[in-house]
N, C-alpha and C positions, 0 to 999 in steps of 0.2 A: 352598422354592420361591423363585425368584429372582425379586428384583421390577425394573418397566421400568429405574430407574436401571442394574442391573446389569447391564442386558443390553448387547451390542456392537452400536452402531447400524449399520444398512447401510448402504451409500452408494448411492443411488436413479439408478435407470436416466434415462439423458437421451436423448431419441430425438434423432435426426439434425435432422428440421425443427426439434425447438423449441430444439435449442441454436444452429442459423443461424440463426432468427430473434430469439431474444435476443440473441446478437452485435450483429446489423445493427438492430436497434428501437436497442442501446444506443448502438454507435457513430453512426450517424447524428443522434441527440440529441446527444451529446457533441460533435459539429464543431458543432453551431448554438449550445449553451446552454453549453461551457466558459468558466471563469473564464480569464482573463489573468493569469498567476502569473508571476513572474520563471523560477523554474524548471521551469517549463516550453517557456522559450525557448532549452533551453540541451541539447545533450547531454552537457556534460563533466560526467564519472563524480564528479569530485570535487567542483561544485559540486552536482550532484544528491545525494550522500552528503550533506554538509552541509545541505542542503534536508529529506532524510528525516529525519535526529540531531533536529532543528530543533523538526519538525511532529511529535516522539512528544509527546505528553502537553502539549501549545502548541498555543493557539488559530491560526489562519492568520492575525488581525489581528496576533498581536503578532510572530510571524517575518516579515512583510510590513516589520514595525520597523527588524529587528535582519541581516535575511538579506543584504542587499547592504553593510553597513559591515561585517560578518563579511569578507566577501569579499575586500572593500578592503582588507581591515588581513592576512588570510593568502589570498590569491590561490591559492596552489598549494598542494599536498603539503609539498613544500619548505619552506616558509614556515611553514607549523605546525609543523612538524618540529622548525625550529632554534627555535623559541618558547619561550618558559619558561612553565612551566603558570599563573604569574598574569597572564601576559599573554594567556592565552586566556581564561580564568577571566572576565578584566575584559570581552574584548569579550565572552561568553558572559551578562554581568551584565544580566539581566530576565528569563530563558527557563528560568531553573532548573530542578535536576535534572541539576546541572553532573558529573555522572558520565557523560553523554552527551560532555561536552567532553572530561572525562581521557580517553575511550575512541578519540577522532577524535584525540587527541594519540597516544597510544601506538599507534593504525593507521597515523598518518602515519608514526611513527620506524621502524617495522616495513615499510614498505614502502620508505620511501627507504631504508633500510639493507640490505635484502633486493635493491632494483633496481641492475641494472648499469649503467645508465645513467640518463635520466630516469626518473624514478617514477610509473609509474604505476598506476591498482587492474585489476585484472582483469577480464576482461570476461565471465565463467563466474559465476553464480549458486553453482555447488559450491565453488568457487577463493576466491571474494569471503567467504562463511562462516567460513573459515578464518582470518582477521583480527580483530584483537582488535572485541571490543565490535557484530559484526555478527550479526544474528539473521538467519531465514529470510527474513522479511518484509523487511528492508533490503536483503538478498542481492537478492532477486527481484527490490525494484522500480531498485535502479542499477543490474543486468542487463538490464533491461526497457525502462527509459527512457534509458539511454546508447547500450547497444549493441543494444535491440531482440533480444536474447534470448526464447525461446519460454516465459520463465518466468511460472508462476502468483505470485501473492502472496495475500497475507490477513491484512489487518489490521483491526480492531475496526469498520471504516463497511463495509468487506467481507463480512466474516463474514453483517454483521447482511444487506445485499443477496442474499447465496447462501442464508442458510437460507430468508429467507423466500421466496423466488423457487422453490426448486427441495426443500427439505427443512424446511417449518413443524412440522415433530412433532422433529426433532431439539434438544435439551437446549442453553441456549447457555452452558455449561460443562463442561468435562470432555475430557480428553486425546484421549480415543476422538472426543469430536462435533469435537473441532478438527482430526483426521482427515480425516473424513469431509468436512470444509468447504474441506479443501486438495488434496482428489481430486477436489471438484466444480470448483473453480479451474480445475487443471488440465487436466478434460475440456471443458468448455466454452473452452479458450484456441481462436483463430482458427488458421487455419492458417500465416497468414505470420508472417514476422515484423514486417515495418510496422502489419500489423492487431493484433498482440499490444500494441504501445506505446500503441495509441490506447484499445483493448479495456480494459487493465488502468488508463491512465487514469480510461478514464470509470467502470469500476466504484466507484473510490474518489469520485468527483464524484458519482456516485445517489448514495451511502451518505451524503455531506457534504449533500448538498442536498435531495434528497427522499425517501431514505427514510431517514429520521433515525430516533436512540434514541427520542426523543419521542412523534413523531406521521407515523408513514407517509401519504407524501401520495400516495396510490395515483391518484387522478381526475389528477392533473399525471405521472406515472411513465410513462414511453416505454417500457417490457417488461410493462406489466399485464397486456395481452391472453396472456401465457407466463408470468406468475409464479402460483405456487399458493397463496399465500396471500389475492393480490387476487381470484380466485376461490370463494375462501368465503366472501364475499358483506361482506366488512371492509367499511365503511366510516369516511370520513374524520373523519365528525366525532364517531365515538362514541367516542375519545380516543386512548389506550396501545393498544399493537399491541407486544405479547415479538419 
């Protein structure tokens, strides 16, 4: 007899009202309550890649540091490109986990060497994969935030927003549940495209800010009234929330 770990999770039905009205609770919090990030004022593909390599596994205080003298020192594709890897290395020095840097060197050599003329990254979520050192989640969100792509994404402040929103009985490990939580991305994306860049935004912005690893601040959360975990009756102050 198979036990629950082994079973194949399902990915749970989203009715039409509540995935409109999670969009619009989110998005409408998110144009009042977003942070001012440098990139976020930016479409260009390459400094938003840069932005993402940045923010994996780095607090936002400390790319807030290092994210615009990065810039200054290689501006373009180009400019990485012709770099010698201690000179990335050196600007790259406080954000460690400088295999994130080799990785933006060897995407930049590969793409200017690959481009007929300027270089530039691709504007396809599928296309952008295909480049050294890019995972789904980095695909999605410079398809998303450059060119407004209808792409889902999911990463770690993500995840934890989707399960508990729409699938709290799902496991938050395992191949299969991180399926499931990139088909619920997916179905809940808006229709447009301008609404998918704001959408996927503000998903990562709940996840950073109020529904944290810690302590789900459900009473402050703009989609409670739709999420199914703040309906079993959670409250805020009785601590941890999986």
């Amino acid at each position: 007899m198979s036990s629950p770990a082994d079973r194949v999770p399902r990915t749970p039905e989203i009715l039409p009202d509540r995935r409109l009205r999670f969009g619009r609770l989110l998005r409408a919090w998110y144009r009042r309550s977003a942070r001012d990030l440098p990139w976020r004022r930016t479409r260009d593909p390459y400094h938003i890649l840069v932005s993402e390599l940045m923010l994996q596994q780095t607090q936002v205080s400390r790319v807030l540091e290092k994210y615009g003298a990065f810039l200054h020192a290689f501006p373009t594709l180009e400019t990485i490109a012709a770099a010698r890897p201690r000179q990335i290395r050196e600007a790259w020095s406080g954000l460690g986990y400088y295999a994130r840097a080799a990785n933006l060197h060897r995407l930049a050599r590969t793409v200017v060497r690959d481009s007929g003329g300027a270089a530039t990254l691709p504007a396809r979520a599928t296309e952008l994969r295909a480049l050294p050192g890019i995972g789904r989640y980095t695909a999605g969100a410079v398809a998303s935030f450059a060119f407004e792509e209808r792409s889902p994404l999911v990463d770690t402040n993500v995840a934890r927003v989707l399960r508990r929103a729409f699938a709290p009985a799902l496991a938050r490990r395992g191949g299969a549940n991180e399926r499931v939580l990139w088909q619920i991305a997916e179905a809940i994306l808006p229709r447009t495209r301008r609404a998918t860049y704001v959408h996927n935004q503000a998903l990562m912005e709940l996840g950073a800010l109020i529904c944290t690893a810690r302590v789900a601040h459900c009473t402050r959360c703009p989609v409670r009234s739709v999420c199914a975990t703040a309906r079993t009756g959670w409250r805020e102050q009785r601590g941890r929330i999986s």
